[in-house]
FIKE-852838 format. One record per residue (C-alpha): z negated, y, x negated; residue in one letter. Coordinates in pm, whole numbers, plus 50000, padded with zeros to 5 digits. Example, Ala and Ser with C-alpha at 12.3 -4.5 7.8 and 13.67 -1.06 7.14 Angstrom:
2
492204955048770a 492864989448633s 
***
This chain:
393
500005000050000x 499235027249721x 502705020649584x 504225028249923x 505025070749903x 503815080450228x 500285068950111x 500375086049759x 501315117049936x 498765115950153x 496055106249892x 497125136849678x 496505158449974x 493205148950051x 492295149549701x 493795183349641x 491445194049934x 488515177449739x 489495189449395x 489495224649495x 485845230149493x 485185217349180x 488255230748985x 488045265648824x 490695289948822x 492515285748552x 492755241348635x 493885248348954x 496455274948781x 497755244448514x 498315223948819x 500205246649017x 502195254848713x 503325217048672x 504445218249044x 506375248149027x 508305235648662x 508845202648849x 510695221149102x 512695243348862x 513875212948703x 515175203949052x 516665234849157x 518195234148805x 519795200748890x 519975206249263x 523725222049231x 524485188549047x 522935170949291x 524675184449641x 528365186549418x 528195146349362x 526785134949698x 528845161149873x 532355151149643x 531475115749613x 531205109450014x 534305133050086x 536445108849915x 534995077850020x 536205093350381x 539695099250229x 541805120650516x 538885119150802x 536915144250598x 538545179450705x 537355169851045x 534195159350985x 533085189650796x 534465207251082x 532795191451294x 529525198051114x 529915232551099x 530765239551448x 527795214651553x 525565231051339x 526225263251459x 525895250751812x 522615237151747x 521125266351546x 522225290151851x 520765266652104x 517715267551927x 517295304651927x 518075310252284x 515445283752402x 512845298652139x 513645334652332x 512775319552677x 509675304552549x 508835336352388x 509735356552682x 508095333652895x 504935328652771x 503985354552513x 503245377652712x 500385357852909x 498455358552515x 495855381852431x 497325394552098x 494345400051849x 494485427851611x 497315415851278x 495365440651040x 493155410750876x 496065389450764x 495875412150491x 493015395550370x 495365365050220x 495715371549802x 498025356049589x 495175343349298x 496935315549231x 499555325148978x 501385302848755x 500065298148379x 504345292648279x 507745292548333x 510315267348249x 512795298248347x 515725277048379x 519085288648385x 521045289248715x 524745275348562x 525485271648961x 524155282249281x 523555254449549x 526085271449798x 528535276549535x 528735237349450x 528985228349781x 531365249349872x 533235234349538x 532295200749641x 534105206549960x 537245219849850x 537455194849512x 537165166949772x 540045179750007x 542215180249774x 541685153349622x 541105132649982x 544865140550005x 546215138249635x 544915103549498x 543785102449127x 541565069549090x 540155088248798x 538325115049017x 536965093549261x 535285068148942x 533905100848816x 532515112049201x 531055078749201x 529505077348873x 528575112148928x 526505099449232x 524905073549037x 523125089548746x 521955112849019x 520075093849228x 519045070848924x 517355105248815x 515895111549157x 514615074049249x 513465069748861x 512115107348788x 511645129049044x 510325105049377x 507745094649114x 506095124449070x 506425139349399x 502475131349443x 501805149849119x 504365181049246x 502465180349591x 498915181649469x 499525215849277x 500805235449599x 497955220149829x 495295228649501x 496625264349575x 497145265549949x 493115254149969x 491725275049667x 493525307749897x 491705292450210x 495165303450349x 494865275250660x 491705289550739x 492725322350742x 495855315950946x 493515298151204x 491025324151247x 493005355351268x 496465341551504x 495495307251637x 496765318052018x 500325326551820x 500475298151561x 499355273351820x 501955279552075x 504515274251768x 503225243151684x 503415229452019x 506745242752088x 508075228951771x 506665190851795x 507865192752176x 511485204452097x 511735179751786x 510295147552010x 512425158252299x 515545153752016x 514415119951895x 514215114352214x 518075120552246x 519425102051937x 517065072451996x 519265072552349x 515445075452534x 515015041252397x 510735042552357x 510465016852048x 513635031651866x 512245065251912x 509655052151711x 510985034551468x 513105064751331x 510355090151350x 508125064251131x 510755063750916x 511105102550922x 507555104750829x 507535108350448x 510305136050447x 508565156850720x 505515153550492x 506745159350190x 508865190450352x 504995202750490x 503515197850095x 506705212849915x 507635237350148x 510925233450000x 514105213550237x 515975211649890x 513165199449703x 512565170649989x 516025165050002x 515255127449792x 513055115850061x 515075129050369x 518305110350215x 516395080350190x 514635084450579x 518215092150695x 520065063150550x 517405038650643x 517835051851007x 521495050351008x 521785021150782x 524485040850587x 524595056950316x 528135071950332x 527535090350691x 523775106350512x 524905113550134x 527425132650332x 525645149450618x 522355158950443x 523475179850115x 525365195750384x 523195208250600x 519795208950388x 520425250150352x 522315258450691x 520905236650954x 516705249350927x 515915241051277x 511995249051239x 512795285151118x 515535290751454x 512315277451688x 509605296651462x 510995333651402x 512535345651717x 508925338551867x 507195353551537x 509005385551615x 508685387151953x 505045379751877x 504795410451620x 506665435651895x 503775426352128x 501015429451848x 502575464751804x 502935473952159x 506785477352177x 508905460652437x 510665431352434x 514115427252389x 516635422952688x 518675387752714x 522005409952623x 520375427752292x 518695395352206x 522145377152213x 523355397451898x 520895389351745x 521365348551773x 525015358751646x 524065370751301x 520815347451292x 523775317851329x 525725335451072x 523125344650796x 521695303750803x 524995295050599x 523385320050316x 519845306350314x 518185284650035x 516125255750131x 513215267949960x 509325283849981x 509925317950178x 513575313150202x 513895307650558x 512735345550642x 513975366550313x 517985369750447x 516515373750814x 514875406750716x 517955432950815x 518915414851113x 515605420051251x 515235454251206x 518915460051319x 518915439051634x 515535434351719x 513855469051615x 511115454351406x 510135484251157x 509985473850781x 506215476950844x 506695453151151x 508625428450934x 506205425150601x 503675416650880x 506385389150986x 506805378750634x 503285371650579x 502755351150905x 505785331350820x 505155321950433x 500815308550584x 503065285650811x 506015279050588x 504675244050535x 504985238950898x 508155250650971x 509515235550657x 508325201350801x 510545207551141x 513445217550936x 513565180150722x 512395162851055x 515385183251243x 518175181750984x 517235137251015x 517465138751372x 521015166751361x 522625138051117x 522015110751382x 523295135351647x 526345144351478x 527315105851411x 526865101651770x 529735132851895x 531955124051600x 531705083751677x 531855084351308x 530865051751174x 531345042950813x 533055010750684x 530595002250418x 526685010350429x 523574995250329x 519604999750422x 517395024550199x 513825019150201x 511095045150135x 508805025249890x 
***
């Protein structure tokens, strides 16, 4: 059992919690400093990573990709947009019947926990940058055959995940214990708890509602298959909650997603693709976060017409966002003040409320992007010629 993920994830957790009171400073500082060099290796490699699986699974689809990727993007749209109008009728709905207490405290939440060093690693590509290279390399090559390209794709794909099964899976309990060591040092949970409760827990309900009601969908409203892939799920929503990083989790959600689908083509190609665009905790979370911070500052809230802008260039700026801490909100900033009217007071406010629950929302966004890639095989019909069962170990 303690070689099983799931349960060294959840043993670093609770002993992060533990550790934290007898730790100083400057232990819990070296701990959070190996987490956050573990992930710059990753985001270092993580351009490598999404160019392989992305190139690799293109041409294993040969002339079917152009519509798949299509597909994906249209459906992902679609879904984000959804998402964002049902978040504004909860909002609407409900909101209003809280008793908003006064946002001034969250300032007492302090960033003590600084890192002791910095791998600083070069960026030689950006994530969206290789997959939109990944994309277009695969085309053209889906349609001009050279054996040679697709042995390199392949071996590309190889060495990858050799280096994420053999180095990084290994060490996610060691990467997860340094953010928790900081998370509980900050008493940030507490914190979030005692000063917006009413808010956070109406997100938190909303979220595991709207994410059960879509397992509910792709298990067909079959009860024990419902189960079975939400089980499976698990470890990448958990690992997305202690990261609070989609790319970072992106390892564990491949595996989860495969071992649902019992393919590995359909997920090595779906995943990479939407781990940055398809963030389906942050399109239920924010739209109620700012409607929450209009009513904390006494302004009204918006009408369906003016709101409906707003889901436009929400839909449009997810295809820029990185799957990582604080990402989710950062390219969200503008469009909020534009098309909402949230004042760049109004918005810090939002920024800090979202980064205390960014472990949350992070969660939803692996959990959703595992349920979207079962969805989206089920519209496109799409069902590979070779796959195999992954197992999370």
């Amino acid at each position: 059992m303690l070689k099983s993920l799931p349960a060294q994830l959840i043993i670093a957790i609770f002993a992060a919690f533990f550790l934290s009171d007898i730790f100083n400073l400057e232990t819990i500082r070296f701990f959070f400093s190996v987490s956050c060099s573990l992930k710059e290796i990753l985001m270092g490699v993580l351009p490598f990573i999404i160019l392989s699986y992305i190139l690799a699974a293109i041409l294993s689809m040969e002339q079917r990709a152009p519509l798949l990727i299509f597909s994906i993007i249209v459906l992902v749209t679609l879904s984000n947009a959804f998402t964002v109008l049902v978040s504004y009728g909860v909002g609407i709905s409900l909101l209003p019947l809280l008793t908003f207490g006064s946002a001034s405290v969250l300032s007492e939440i302090q960033d003590t926990v600084t890192p002791l060093f910095s791998l600083s690693i070069p960026e030689i590509l950006a994530p969206d940058q290789s997959l939109l290279l990944g994309i277009i390399v695969g085309l053209i090559f889906s349609f001009i055959k050279v054996p040679a390209v697709t042995v390199l794709a392949q071996n590309m794909r190889h060495y990858v995940t050799v280096f994420l099964q053999k180095a990084f899976i290994p060490l996610l309990p060691l990467y997860v214990f340094g953010f928790i060591l900081k998370m509980d040092y900050e008493d940030t949970l507490m914190i979030l708890i005692k000063n917006s409760g009413h808010i956070f827990g109406l997100i938190w309900v909303f979220i595991l509602t709207y994410l059960a009601f879509l397992y509910f969908i792709v298990s067909g409203f079959r009860l024990n298959r419902f189960f079975e892939i939400t089980r499976n799920m698990l470890p990448a929503g958990i690992t997305g909650f202690s990261t609070m990083s989609s790319a970072a989790t992106m390892p564990v959600t491949l595996a989860a997603t495969e071992k649902n689908m019992g393919s590995q083509q359909f997920a090595d190609f779906v995943i990479p693709t939407t781990v940055n665009i398809h963030l389906m905790g942050d399109a239920l979370a924010i739209p109620i976060l700012a409607l929450a911070v209009l009513g904390l500052s006494g302004m009204p809230l918006p009408t369906f017409e003016n709101y409906l802008l707003f889901v436009i260039y929400f839909c449009l700026a997810k295809f820029s966002v990185a799957g990582i801490p604080g990402g989710g909100i950062i390219v969200m900033l503008p469009i909020l003040q534009k098309y909402l009217g949230l004042s760049p007071e109004m918005t810090s406010l939002l920024t800090t409320i979202y980064i205390i629950q960014d472990p949350i929302f992070t969660s939803a966004n692996v959990m959703g992007n595992g349920a979207f890639a079962l969805l989206v095989r089920k519209i496109t019909g799409h069902e590979p010629k070779n796959s195999r069962i992954a197992t999370i170990d």
